[in-house]
C-alpha positions in Angstrom: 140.6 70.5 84.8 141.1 67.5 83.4 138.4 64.7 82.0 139.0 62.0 84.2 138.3 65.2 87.0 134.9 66.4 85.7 133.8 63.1 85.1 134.5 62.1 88.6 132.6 65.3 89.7 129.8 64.2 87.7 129.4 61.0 88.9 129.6 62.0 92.7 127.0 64.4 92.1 124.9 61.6 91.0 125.6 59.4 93.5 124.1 62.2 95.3 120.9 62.7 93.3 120.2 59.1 92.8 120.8 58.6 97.1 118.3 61.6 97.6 115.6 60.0 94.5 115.6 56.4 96.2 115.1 57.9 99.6 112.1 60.5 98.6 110.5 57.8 96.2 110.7 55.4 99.2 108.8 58.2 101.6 112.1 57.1 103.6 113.3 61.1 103.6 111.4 62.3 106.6 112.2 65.8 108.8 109.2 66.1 110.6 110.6 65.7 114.1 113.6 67.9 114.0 113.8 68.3 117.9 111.0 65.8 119.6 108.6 66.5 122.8 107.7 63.7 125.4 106.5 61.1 123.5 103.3 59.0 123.3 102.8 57.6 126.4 105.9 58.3 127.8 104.9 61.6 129.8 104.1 61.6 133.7 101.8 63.9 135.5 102.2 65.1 139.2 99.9 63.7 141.1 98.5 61.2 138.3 99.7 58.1 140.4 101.6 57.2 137.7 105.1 56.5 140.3 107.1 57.7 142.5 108.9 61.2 143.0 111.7 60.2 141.5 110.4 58.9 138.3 108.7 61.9 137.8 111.7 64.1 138.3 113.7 61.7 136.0 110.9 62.0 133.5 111.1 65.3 133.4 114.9 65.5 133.1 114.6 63.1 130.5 112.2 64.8 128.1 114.0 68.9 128.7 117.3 68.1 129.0 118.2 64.2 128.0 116.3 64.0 124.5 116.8 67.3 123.2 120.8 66.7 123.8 120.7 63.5 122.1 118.2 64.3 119.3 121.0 67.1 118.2 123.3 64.2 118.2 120.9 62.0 115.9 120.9 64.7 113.4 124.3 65.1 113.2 124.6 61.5 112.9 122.4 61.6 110.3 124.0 63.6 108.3 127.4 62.1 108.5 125.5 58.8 107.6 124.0 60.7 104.5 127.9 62.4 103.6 129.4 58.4 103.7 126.8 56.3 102.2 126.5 59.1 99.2 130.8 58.8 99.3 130.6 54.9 99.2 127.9 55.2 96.5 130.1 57.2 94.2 133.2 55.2 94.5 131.7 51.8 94.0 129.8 53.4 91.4 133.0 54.5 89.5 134.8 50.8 90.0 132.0 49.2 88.4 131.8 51.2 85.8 135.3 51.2 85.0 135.3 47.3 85.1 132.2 47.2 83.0 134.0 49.9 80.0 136.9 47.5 80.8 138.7 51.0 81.6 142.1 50.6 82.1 145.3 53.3 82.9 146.6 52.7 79.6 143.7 54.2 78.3 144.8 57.9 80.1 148.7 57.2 80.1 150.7 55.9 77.5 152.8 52.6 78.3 155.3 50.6 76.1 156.8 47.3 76.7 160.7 47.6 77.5 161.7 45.4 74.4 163.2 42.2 75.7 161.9 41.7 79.0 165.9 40.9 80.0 166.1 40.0 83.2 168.0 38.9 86.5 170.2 36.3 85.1 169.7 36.8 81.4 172.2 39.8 80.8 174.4 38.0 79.2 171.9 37.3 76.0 171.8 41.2 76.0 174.1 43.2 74.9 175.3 46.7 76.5 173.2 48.5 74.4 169.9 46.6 74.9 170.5 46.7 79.5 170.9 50.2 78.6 167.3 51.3 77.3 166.2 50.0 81.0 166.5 52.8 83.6 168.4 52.5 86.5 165.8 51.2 89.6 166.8 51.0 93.4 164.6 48.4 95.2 164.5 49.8 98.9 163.8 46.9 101.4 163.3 48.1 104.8 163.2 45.6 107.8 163.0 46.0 111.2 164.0 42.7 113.2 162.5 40.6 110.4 163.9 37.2 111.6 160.9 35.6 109.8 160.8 36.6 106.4 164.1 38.4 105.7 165.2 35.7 103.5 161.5 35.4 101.5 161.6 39.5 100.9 164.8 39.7 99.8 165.0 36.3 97.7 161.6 37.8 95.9 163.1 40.9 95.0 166.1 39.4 94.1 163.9 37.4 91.5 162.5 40.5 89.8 163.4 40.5 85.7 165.7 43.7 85.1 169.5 43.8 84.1 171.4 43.3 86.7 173.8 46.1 85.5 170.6 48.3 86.0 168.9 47.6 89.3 169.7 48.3 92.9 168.6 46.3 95.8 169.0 47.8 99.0 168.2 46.3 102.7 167.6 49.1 105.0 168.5 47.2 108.1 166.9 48.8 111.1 167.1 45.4 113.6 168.1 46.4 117.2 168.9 42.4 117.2 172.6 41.3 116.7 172.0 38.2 115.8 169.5 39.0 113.0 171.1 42.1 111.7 174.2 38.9 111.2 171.4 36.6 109.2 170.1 39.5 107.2 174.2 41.0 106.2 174.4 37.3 105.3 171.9 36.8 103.0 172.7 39.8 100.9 176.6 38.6 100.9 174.9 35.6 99.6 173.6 37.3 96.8 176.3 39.2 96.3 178.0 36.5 95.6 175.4 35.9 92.6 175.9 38.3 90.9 173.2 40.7 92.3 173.9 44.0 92.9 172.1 44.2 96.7 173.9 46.6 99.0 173.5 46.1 103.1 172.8 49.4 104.7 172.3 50.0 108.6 172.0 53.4 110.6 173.2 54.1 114.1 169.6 55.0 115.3 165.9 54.7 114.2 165.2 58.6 114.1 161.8 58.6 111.8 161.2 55.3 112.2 160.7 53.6 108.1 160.7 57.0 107.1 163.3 57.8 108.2 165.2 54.7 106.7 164.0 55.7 103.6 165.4 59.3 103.7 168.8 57.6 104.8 169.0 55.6 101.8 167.8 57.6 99.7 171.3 60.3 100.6 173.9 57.2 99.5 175.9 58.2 96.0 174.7 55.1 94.4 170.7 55.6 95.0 171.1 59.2 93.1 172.1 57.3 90.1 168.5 55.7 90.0 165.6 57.2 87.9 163.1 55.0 90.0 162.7 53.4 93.0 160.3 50.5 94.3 159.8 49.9 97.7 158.8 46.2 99.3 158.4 45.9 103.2 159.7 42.6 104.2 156.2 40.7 104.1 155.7 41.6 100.8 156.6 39.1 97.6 156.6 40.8 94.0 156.2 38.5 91.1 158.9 38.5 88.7 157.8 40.8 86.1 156.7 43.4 88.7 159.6 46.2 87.5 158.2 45.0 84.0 155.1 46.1 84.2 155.5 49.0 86.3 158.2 51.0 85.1 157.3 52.0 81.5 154.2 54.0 82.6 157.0 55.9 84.8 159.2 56.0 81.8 156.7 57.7 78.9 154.5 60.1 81.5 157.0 62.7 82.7 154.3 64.1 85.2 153.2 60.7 86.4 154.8 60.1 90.2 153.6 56.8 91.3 152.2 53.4 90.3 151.4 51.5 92.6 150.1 47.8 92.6 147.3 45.8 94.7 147.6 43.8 97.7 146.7 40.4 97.4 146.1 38.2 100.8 145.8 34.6 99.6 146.7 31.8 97.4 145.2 29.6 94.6 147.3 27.4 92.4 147.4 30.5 89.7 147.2 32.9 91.7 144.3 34.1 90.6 142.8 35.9 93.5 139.6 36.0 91.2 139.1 32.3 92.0 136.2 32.6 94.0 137.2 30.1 97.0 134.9 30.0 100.4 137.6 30.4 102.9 140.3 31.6 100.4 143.8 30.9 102.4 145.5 34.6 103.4 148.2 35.8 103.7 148.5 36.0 107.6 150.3 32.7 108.8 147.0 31.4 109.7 143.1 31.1 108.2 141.1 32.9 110.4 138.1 34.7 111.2 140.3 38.1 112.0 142.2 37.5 108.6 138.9 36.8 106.1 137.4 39.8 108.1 140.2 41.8 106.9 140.5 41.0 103.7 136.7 42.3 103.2 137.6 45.5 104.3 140.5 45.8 102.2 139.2 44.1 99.4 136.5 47.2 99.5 139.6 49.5 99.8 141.6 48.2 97.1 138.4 48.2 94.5 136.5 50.4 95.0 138.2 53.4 96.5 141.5 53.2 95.1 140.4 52.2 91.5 137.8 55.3 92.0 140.5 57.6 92.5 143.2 56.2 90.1 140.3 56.6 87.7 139.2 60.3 88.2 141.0 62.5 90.0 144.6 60.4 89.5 145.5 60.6 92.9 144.9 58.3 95.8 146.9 57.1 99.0 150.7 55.4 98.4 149.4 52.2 100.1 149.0 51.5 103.5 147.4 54.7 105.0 144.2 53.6 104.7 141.0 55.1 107.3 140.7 52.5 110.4 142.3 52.2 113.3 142.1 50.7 116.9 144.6 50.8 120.1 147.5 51.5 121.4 150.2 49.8 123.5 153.2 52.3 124.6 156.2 51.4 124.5 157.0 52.7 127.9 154.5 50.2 129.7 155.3 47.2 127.6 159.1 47.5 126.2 160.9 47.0 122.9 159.6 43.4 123.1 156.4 44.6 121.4 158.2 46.7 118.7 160.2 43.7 116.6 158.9 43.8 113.4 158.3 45.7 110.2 155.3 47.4 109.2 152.5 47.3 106.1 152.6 50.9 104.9 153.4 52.4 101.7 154.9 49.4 99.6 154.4 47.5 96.7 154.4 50.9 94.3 157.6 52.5 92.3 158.0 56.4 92.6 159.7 58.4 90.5 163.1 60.2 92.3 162.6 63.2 91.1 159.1 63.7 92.4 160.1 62.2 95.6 162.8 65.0 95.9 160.6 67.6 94.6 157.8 66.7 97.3 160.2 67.3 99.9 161.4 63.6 100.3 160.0 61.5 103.2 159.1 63.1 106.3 158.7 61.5 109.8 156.1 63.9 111.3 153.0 61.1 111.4 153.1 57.5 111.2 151.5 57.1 107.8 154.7 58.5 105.3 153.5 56.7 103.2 150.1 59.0 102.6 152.3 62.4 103.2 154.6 61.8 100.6 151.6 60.9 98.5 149.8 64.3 99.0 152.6 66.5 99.5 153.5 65.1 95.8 150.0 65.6 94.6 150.0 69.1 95.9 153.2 69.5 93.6 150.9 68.6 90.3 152.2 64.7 90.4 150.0 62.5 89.1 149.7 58.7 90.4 148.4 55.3 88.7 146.9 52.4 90.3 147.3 49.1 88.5 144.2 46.9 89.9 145.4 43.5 87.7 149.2 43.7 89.5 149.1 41.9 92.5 151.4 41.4 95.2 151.3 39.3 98.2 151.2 40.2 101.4 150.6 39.4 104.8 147.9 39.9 107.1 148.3 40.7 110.9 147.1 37.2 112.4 146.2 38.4 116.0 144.0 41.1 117.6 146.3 42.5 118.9 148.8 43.4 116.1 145.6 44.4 113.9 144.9 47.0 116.9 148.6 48.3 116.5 148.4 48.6 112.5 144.8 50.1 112.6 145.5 53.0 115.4 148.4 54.0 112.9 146.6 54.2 109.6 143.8 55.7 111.4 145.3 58.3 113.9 147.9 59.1 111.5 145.3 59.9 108.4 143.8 62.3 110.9 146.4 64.0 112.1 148.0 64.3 108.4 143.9 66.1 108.1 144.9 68.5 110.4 148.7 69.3 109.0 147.7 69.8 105.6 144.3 71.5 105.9 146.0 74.9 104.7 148.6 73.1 102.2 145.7 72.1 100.0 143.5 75.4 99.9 146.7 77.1 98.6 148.2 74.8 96.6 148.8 76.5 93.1 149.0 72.7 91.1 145.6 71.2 91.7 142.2 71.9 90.1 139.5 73.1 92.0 137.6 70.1 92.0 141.1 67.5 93.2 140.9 70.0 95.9 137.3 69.3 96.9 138.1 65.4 96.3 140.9 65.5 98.8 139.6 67.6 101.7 136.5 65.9 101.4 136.4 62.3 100.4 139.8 61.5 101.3 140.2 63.4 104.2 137.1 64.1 105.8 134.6 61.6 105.0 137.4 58.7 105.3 139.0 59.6 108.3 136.8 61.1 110.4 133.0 60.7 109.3 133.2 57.3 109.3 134.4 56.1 112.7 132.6 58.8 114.3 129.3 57.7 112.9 130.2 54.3 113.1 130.5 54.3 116.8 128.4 57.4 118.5 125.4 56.3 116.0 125.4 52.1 116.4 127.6 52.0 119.7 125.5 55.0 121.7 122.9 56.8 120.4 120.6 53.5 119.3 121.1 51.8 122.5 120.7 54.7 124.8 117.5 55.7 122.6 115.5 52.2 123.6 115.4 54.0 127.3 114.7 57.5 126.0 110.8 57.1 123.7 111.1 60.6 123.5 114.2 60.7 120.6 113.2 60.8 117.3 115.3 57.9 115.2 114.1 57.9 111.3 114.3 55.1 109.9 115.8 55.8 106.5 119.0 56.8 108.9 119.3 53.9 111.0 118.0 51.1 108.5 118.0 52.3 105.2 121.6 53.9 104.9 123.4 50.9 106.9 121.3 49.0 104.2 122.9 50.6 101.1 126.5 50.6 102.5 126.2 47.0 102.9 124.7 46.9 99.2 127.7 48.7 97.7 130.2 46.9 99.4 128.6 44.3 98.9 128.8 44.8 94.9 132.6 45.1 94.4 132.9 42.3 97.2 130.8 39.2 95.5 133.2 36.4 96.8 133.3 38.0 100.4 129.8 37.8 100.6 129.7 34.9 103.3 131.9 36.9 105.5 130.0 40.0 105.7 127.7 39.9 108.2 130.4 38.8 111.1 132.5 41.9 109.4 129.5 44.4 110.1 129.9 43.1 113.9 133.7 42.9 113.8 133.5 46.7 112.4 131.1 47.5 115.2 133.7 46.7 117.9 136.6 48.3 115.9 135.0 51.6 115.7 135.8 52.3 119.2 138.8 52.1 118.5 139.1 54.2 115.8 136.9 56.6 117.0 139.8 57.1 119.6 142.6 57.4 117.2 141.2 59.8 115.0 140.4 62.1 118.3 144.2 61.3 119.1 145.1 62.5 115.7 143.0 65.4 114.8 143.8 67.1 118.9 147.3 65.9 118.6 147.2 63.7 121.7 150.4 61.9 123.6 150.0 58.9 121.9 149.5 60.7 118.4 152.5 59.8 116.8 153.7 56.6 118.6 155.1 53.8 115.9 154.4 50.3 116.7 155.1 47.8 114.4 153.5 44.5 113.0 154.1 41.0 114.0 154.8 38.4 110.8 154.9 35.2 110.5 157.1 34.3 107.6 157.4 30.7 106.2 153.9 30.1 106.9 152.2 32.6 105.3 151.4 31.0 102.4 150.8 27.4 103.7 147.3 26.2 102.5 147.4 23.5 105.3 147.9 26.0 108.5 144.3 26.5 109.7 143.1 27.4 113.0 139.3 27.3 114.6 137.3 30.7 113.6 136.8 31.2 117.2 139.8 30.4 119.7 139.7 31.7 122.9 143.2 33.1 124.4 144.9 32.1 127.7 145.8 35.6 128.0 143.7 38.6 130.4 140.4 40.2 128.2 140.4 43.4 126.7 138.6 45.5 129.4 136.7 48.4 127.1 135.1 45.8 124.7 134.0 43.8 127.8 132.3 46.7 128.9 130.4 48.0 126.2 129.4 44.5 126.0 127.7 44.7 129.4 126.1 48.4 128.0 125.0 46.5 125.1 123.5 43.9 126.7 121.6 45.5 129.1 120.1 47.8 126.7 118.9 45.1 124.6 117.6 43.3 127.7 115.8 46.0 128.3 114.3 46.7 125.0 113.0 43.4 125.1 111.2 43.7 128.5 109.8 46.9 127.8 108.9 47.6 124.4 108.9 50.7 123.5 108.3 52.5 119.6 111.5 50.4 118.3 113.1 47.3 118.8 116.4 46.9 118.7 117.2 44.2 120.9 118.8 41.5 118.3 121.1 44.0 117.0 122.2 44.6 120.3 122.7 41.5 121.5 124.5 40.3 118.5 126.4 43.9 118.7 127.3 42.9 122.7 127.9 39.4 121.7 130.4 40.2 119.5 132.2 42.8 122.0 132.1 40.2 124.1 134.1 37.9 122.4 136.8 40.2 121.3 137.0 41.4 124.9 137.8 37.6 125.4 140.5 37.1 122.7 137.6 34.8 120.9 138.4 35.7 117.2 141.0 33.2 115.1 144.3 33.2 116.2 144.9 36.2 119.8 147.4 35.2 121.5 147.6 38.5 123.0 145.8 41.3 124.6 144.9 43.9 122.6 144.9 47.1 124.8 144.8 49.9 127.3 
C-alpha cells in the first residue's frame, strides 16, 4: 500500500465522520419513523362522514399498502444520498487540499525536461544525437466523417514540438464519405509534403467502432517502433509543447501508464481558463445555456474527481467515460445520417505501448474504451498521472440532442463495464486492498449507478408522489440538507461557475431520467446497451468569441415526449401541494422542476435543432 493510498483512505473516512458530526450536531440525523402509520389527520373512519366509499377504501390502500412501499423506497434513497454526498465530500475535499499544499505529480513521480525542447521544424539546429534522446511517439488521430475540423485536428498536431525524425502522426480515417475521406488523404499529402512524417490509414469496415481503429493502427510495422503514443479525436487542439510536457513523466516512471491532460471548453486571450469571465465562450460552436451547463459539470469532473484520484489512489478514468448519460436514437429508425461524426472519449492523454499491449490492447466490448483500457491497465499494477495545469481544447456538443447521444454512452457504458469487471477486480493480484475498495466503490458504484438512481427516483418520484401520500415519512436532513452540501462542494472547486448553478441543478434534474435509463440498459445488458452514436462538431466556429446565440431558443423541430410528460406529473403535483397543504411544501421546487422539463421537452435550451429522443 502505497502513501498517496492510505492517505486517500484516510481522508474518505473523514469525509465520512465530519458528514455524520454536522448532521448529529445539527439534530438533522433523525430515524424515528423507520416505516410510518396514517398520519396526523390524514386517517378516515367508516361511518365518520368524513367522504365517500371510495375515499375511504383509497385511504386505506394508501396508508397499508402505498406508504409502506414508498417509505422503503425513501430509505433506500436515503442512503444512496448519504453514500454520494459523503463521496463528493471526499473528493472535493482532496482537490482542495492538494491545491492549497500546491501538491503537484512531480512531487510522487520524477520528471525531467527533454534538453532542448527541439521541435517540428527545428531539427535541423539538432544534431542526430540530440533528436535521438526523444523517444519515438505515434500521434493517433481518429476521425469519423469529420468534414469540419479535419484540417484544425490535424494542423494542431502537426504543430506539436518533437523531432520530426521521432514522431508519428497517424489519421485513422474511418469516413463512410468519399468525398471527405479525399479532403482528409489531402491534407496529410499536404503535410507530407512538409516534411512531416503523418501517415493516411483507412480500414475496409468500422468493426469496434474507435476502438477498433485504434487496435488497427496500432498492428502497422511503423507504430511498433513507438515507445508512446498520444491520442487526439478530431475536435481536440493540443498546444505545442503538449508531447513536451507529457512525455518525460512516461520516460523516468517505468510503472507509470498514462498521463493524461484537462479539457478546457473556452477561450480568453491567454488562455487562461482561470480568467474568471461571466459567460466564458466554449468550446461548442456556439455560447449557450446547454454548453455553460456543461462545462459546470465537467469542470466538477475534471477538479475534483480526477485530481482526487490522480492524487491518491493514481488511477482514474482515460478521459471521456465519465458517469452521465441520457438517450438513445438507433440507427435502424434514423439511418447513418445521424452517425457522421467523431466522438469525445478517451483523448487528450499519451499511454505508454507497452502497457497498452500488456492490458490486452483496446477492446470493443462497450462504448467507453476508453475507461476499459484504463482499468484493465490498472488491474495490471499501471499507474496513471493527471496533469490538472495542461489544458487542451475541446469541443462541446452544442444541441440537445447530440449531448443525449454522448451522455447515454459515457453513462450506459460505465455501467455495463461495472458489470464486466465486477470479478476482474476482487481477483486481481496487482492492486492493494484499499484501490480495490476505491474502484468498486467510488468509481464504479457510487458514480455510475448511485447517482442517477437517486437523482431521479428521489427528486423526480418519490418527493412529488409524497405531497399526495401525508402518511410517508421524508427527513429533512435527506431531502434538504444533503442536496444542500452537494451543492456546497461543487460549489467550492466551481467558484467561476457559480452564476450557472442553479439552472444546472434543474438541467441535471431532467437529465437524470435519462441516465437513470442508461445505466439500467448497461448494468441488465439491454438492446440498446452497446449501440455507438457519435457526436456532431462544429469546426471553424468553435472558438469564435463573436458566435452567440439566445440562452433560450425554441426549435422548429417535434418536442421530446418523456420530458413533456413528467412535466405535466410535475406540475400537477406541485399544483396540488399548493391547494392542499399538507406537512411539506414542495410546490416551487416542482414547478421550477416541471418548468424546466418543460422546456427541454420543447427544444428551449441554447442552440436544439433537433429532437432529442425515443
Amino acid at each position: 500500500m502505497e502513501a498517496g493510498e492510505a492517505a486517500g483512505a484516510v481522508l474518505f473516512l473523514l469525509a465520512a465522520a465530519v458528514s455524520l458530526l454536522a448532521a448529529v450536531s445539527t439534530g438533522a440525523l433523525d430515524f424515528t419513523y423507520l416505516v410510518t402509520v396514517v398520519g396526523e389527520g390524514s386517517s378516515t373512519s367508516p361511518g365518520s362522514g368524513g367522504g365517500a366509499w371510495w375515499r375511504e377504501a383509497w385511504v386505506g390502500a394508501r396508508s397499508r399498502a402505498v406508504a409502506p412501499a414508498l417509505q422503503v423506497g425513501v430509505w433506500a434513497c436515503m442512503v444512496m444520498s448519504v453514500m454520494l454526498v459523503v463521496e463528493a465530500t471526499y473528493n472535493s475535499a482532496v482537490s482542495v487540499a492538494a491545491r492549497l499544499v500546491g501538491w503537484r505529480p512531480e512531487w510522487r513521480f520524477k520528471w525531467e525536461p527533454l534538453g532542448g525542447g527541439a521541435g517540428a521544424g527545428d531539427e535541423e539546429k539538432g544534431e542526430a544525437a540530440a533528436a535521438a534522446a526523444y523517444p519515438m511517439v505515434m500521434v493517433q488521430i481518429p476521425m469519423y466523417n469529420e468534414l469540419e475540423v479535419y484540417k484544425l485536428s490535424i494542423g494542431a498536431v502537426c504543430g506539436l514540438k518533437w523531432p520530426k525524425e521521432r514522431l508519428i502522426i497517424q489519421v485513422l480515417d474511418d469516413s463512410t464519405d468519399a468525398f471527405i475521406k479525399n479532403l482528409v488523404e489531402l491534407e496529410c499529402e499536404d503535410w507530407a509534403s512538409k516534411g512531416l512524417n503523418i501517415k493516411y490509414a483507412t480500414r475496409s469496415g468500422r468493426k469496434g467502432f474507435k476502438a477498433g481503429a485504434l487496435k488497427k493502427g496500432m498492428e502497422w510495422d511503423y507504430a511498433k517502433q513507438c515507445e508512446y503514443v498520444a491520442i487526439f479525436d478530431a475536435d481536440f487542439h493540443p498546444e505545442p509543447d503538449f508531447l513536451l510536457r507529457t512525455v518525460p513523466f512516461l520516460m523516468h516512471n517505468q510503472n507509470v501508464a498514462l498521463v493524461q491532460a484537462r479539457w478546457v471548453f473556452g477561450k480568453t486571450s491567454s488562455f487562461d481558463m482561470s480568467l474568471r469571465l461571466p459567460f466564458a465562450v466554449l468550446a461548442s460552436g456556439k455560447v449557450s445555456l446547454l454548453t455553460r451547463i456543461q462545462r459546470t459539470f465537467l469542470d466538477y469532473h475534471f477538479k475534483a474527481e480526477q485530481e482526487a484520484g490522480s492524487a491518491t489512489f493514481a488511477f482514474f478514468s482515460f478521459n471521456g467515460a465519465h458517469l452521465d448519460c441520457s438517450c438513445f436514437i438507433s440507427q435502424k429508425e434514423h439511418g447513418d445520417s445521424l452517425l457522421n461524426t467523431g466522438t469525445l472519449l478517451g483523448t487528450a492523454g499519451v499511454w505508454r505501448t507497452e502497457a497498452i499491449n500488456d492490458a490486452g490492447g483496446w477492446k470493443d466490448r462497450t462504448t467507453v474504451e476508453d475507461m476499459d483500457l484504463a482499468v484493465r491497465a490498472t488491474l495490471k499494477g499501471w499507474k496513471f498521472i493527471y496533469l490538472g495545469d495542461l489544458r487542451v481544447k475541446s469541443e462541446l456538443p452544442s444541441t440537445y440532442k447530440a449531448y443525449c447521444r454522448q451522455q447515454f454512452r459515457w453513462s450506459c457504458g460505465g455501467a455495463n463495464l461495472f458489470r464486466k469487471m465486477i470479478w476482474d477486480v476482487l481477483v486481481a493480484k496487482k492492486v492493494s486492498s484499499l484501490k480495490k475498495i476505491y474502484m468498486l466503490y467510488s468509481f464504479f458504484l457510487v458514480r455510475r449507478v448511485v447517482a442517477p438512481a437517486v437523482a431521479f427516483i428521489l427528486y423526480n418520484v418519490i418527493i412529488p408522489v409524497s405531497v399526495m401520500i401525508p402518511e410517508l415519512f421524508l427527513p429533512i436532513w435527506g431531502v434538504a440538507y444533503i442536496p444542500t452540501a452537494l451543492l456546497i462542494v461543487t460549489a467550492i472547486r466551481n467558484p467561476e461557475n457559480l452564476h450557472t448553478v442553479p439552472l444546472w441543478i434543474l438541467f441535471e434534474s431532467v437529465m437524470s431520467m435519462h441516465r437513470l435509463r442508461a445505466a439500467v440498459a448497461g448494468l441488465l445488458q439491454l438492446q440498446e446497451f452497446n449501440q455507438w452514436i457519435v457526436t456532431k462538431k462544429v469546426g471553424n466556429n468553435a472558438f469564435d468569441e463573436n458566435n452567440e446565440t439566445p440562452l433560450l431558443q425554441k426549435s422548429r423541430k417535434r418536442v421530446n415526449l418523456p420530458e413533456i410528460g413528467l412535466s405535466v406529473f410535475l406540475i400537477f403535483c406541485a399544483s396540488y401541494n399548493l391547494v392542499f397543504h399538507g406537512k411539506n411544501s414542495f410546490y416551487i421546487n416542482l414547478y421550477l422542476q416541471g418548468l424546466a422539463f418543460f422546456l427541454l421537452g420543447l427544444n428551449c435550451v441554447g442552440t436544439l435543432p433537433d429532437h432529442c429522443c425515443f
